[in-house]
N, C-alpha and C positions, 0 to 999 in steps of 0.2 A: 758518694764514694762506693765503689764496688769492689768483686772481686778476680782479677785475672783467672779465668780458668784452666792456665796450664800451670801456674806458679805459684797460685793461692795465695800469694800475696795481695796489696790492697792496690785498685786502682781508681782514680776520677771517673766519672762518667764527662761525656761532653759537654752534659751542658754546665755543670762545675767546671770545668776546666775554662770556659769561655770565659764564666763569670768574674772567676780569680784574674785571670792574664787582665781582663776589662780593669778590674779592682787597681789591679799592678800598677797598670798605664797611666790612668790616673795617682796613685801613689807617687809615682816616680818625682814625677813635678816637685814633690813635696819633701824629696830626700832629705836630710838634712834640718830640715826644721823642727822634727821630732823623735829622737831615740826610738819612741813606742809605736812611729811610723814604722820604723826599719824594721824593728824586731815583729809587728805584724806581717809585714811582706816578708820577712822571709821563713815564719808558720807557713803563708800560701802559697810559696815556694815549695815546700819541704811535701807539703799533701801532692804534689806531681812529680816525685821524685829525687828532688834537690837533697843532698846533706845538710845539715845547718851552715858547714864550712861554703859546701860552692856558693850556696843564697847569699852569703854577708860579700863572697868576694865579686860575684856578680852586681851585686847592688851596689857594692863600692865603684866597680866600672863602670856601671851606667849613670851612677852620681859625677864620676868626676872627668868623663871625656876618655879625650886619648890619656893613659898613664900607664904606667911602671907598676913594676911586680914591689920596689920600697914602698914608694906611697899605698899601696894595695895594702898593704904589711900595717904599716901604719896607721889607716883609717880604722881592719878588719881585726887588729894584735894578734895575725896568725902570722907563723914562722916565713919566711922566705922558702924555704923547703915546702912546705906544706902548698904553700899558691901554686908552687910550679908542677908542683901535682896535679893539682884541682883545674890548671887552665887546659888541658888537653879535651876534658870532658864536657865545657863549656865550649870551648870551640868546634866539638864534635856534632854537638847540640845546635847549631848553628846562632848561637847567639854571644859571640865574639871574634875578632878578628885579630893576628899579631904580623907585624913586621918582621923584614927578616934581620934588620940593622942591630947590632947588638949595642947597649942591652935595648933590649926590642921594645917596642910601644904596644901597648892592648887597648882596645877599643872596642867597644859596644854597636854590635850591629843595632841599626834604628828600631827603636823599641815597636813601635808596631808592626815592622817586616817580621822581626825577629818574633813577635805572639803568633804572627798569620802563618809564621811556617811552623809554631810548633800546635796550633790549632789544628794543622791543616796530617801536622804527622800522628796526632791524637784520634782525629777523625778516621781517620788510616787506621789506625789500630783497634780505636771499638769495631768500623768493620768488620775487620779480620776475625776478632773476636766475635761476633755475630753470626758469622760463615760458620764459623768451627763450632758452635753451638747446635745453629742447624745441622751441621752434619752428624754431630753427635745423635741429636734427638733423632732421627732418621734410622740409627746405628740401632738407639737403644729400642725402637717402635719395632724395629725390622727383629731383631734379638727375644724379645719378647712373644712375639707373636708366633715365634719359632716353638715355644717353650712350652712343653705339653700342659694342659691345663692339674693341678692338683685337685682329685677329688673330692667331695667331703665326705665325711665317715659317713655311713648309715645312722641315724639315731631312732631309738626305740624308748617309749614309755609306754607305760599301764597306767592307763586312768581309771579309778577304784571308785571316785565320788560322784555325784553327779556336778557338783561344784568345781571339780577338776575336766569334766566334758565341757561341761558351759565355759569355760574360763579358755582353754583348747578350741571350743569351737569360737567363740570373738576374735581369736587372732586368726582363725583361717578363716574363715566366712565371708568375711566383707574385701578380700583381699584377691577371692578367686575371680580369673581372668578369663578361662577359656571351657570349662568342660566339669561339673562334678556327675559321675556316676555312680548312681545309690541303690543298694539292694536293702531294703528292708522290711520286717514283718507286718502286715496291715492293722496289727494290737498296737503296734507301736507309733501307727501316728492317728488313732482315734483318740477319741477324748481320753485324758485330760490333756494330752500332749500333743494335739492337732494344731493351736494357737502357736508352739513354736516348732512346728516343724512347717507352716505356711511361713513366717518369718522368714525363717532359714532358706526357703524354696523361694519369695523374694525377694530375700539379699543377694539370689545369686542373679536375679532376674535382673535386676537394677544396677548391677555389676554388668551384662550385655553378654552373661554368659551362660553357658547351654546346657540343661540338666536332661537328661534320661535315666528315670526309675524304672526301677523292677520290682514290684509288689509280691511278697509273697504269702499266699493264701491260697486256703481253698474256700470263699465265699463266691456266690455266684458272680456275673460280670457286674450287673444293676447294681448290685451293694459294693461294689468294688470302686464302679464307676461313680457312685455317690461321692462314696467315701474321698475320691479322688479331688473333684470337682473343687469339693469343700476348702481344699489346703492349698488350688494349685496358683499361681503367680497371677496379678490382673492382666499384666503382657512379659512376653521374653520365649523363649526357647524351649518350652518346657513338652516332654512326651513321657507317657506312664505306659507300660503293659503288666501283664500278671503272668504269675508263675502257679501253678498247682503243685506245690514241693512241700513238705511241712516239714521239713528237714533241714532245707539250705541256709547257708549260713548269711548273714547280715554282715554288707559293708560296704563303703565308700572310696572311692577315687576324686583325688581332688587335681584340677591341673595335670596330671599324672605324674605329681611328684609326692604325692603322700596317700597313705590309705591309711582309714577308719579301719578294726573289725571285730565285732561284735564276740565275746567269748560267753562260756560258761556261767563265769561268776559275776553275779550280781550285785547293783549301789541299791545304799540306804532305800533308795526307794520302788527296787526291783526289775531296773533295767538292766542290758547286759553292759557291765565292765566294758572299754574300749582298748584292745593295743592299737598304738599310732605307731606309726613308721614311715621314714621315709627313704628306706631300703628300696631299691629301686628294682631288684630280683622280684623280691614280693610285689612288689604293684605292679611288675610285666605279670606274675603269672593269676592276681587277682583281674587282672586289665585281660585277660586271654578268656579267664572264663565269663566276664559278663560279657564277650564278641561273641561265643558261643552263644550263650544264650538268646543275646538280640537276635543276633542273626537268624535264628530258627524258630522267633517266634512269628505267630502267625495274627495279622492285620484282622480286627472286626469291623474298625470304621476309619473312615477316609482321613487322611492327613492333608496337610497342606495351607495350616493356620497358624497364625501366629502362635498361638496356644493348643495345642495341640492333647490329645489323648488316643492312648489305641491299649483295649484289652484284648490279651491273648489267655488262652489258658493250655499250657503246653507243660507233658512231664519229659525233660529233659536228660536222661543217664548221661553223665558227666560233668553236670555240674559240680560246683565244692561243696562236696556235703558233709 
């Protein structure tokens, strides 16, 4: 059973419909021999439209031949009035015929013409209904795509712990797909926190996607370049340069849809607080100054490896300091 889409009312599906008329046809033979025949046909009646009234009086006419609106009366206990009501809609239906002789004879068109044409106008109708669905979904695909997309707010937190960075950093980390860029201070990924800052460098590695750091220090390149070595990814996209800045600030782009950045204030165990955001002002104009900086800095050793390193030591006026 389903439902008509323009009426909302209940309708069969086809292949119910088949099933019942099949059911029907088979019944019919058997009018007569059991009350609890008739009153089930005409439940299967009633599920494709019928009243309780047209089903008994239809059933009475394919039970008993050619006959009259009395005997109809008779077999069904409905009124003489009431039949000559109910026979216009059945004849409409194509599954009875009347003479024109008064009083007139009613007759049962042959039970299997009369399913195959109301098969065949069912069939016709889930079409129809089919069409106008399709067209709908078309209407509503085309309407939609019209519909300016709704932004999502900005969101901001202060992470304070480092239980709250760790917990922040699991859900982004292993999720990133295209691009993290990191500016950080070279105290900060020496021991004791070299072990998870090489993690982190490759989970993004194994993720297939592409880091460029910005070290900042003023340790010479050799120790810079140790230092590097030590943390960087066994394979992926990774390039490091250095900054001579002891001032710039520490932070990360992730995707370029969220930024790390390192503030003032200190966790339990002396690293800097992080604000997260995914204010998208903010990570254009974080995302503006590490272009400046890459861009200006300057090549010591050759690229063009998988893994890759290149230290610069460049002081930049304009960075975010």
């Amino acid at each position: 059973m389903g439902t008509d889409v323009k009426t909302g009312k209940n309708k069969p599906n086809i292949e119910s419909f088949i099933h019942t008329l099949t059911y029907i046809v088979d019944g019919v033979a058997h009018l007569g021999e059991s009350g609890l025949m008739q009153e089930d046909l005409v439940v299967k009646l009633e599920n494709f439209g019928f009243t309780v009234n047209q089903a008994k009086v239809y059933l009475s006419i394919v039970q008993s031949g050619a006959t009259r609106v009395g005997r109809i009366s008779k077999n069904t206990q409905l009124h003489r009035q009431d039949i000559y009501k109910l026979l216009p809609k059945l004849e409409k239906m194509g599954l009875i015929t009347k003479t024109i002789d008064k009083p007139f004879m009613i007759e049962a068109i042959p039970v299997e013409k009369a399913l195959d044409s109301l098969v065949s106008k069912e069939r016709k109708k889930a079409n129809e209904r089919i069409t106008y669905l399709e067209n709908n979904l078309k209407d509503v695909v085309n309407e939609l795509q019209e519909q300016p997309r709704i932004k999502e707010e900005p969101q901001f937190t202060l992470l304070t712990t480092d239980e709250a960075i760790k917990n922040r950093g699991h859900l982004t980390f292993k999720k990133i797909k295209k691009e993290c860029l990191l500016v950080t201070n070279i105290e900060h990924i020496k021991a004791p926190s070299m072990h998870y800052f090489r993690d982190f460098l490759q989970t993004i590695a194994d993720n297939k996607a592409k880091t460029r750091l910005i070290v900042v220090t003023s340790d010479d390149n050799d120790t810079v370049k140790q230092t590097v070595e030590k943390l960087a990814p066994i394979t992926g996209q990774f390039t490091a340069k250095s900054i001579n800045k002891t001032m710039c600030k520490e932070y990360q782009i992730i995707d370029n849809k969220e930024v790390w950045i390192a503030t003032q204030q200190k966790t339990e165990t002396g690293y800097p607080c992080i604000l997260w955001t995914t204010s998208q002002n903010i990570i254009d104009v974080y995302k503006e100054n590490f272009k400046k900086a890459w861009k200006h800095a300057r090549a010591i050793m050759p690229l063009g490896i998988t893994v890759s390193f290149t230290f610069v030591t460049i002081s930049f006026v304009g960075l975010l300091c």
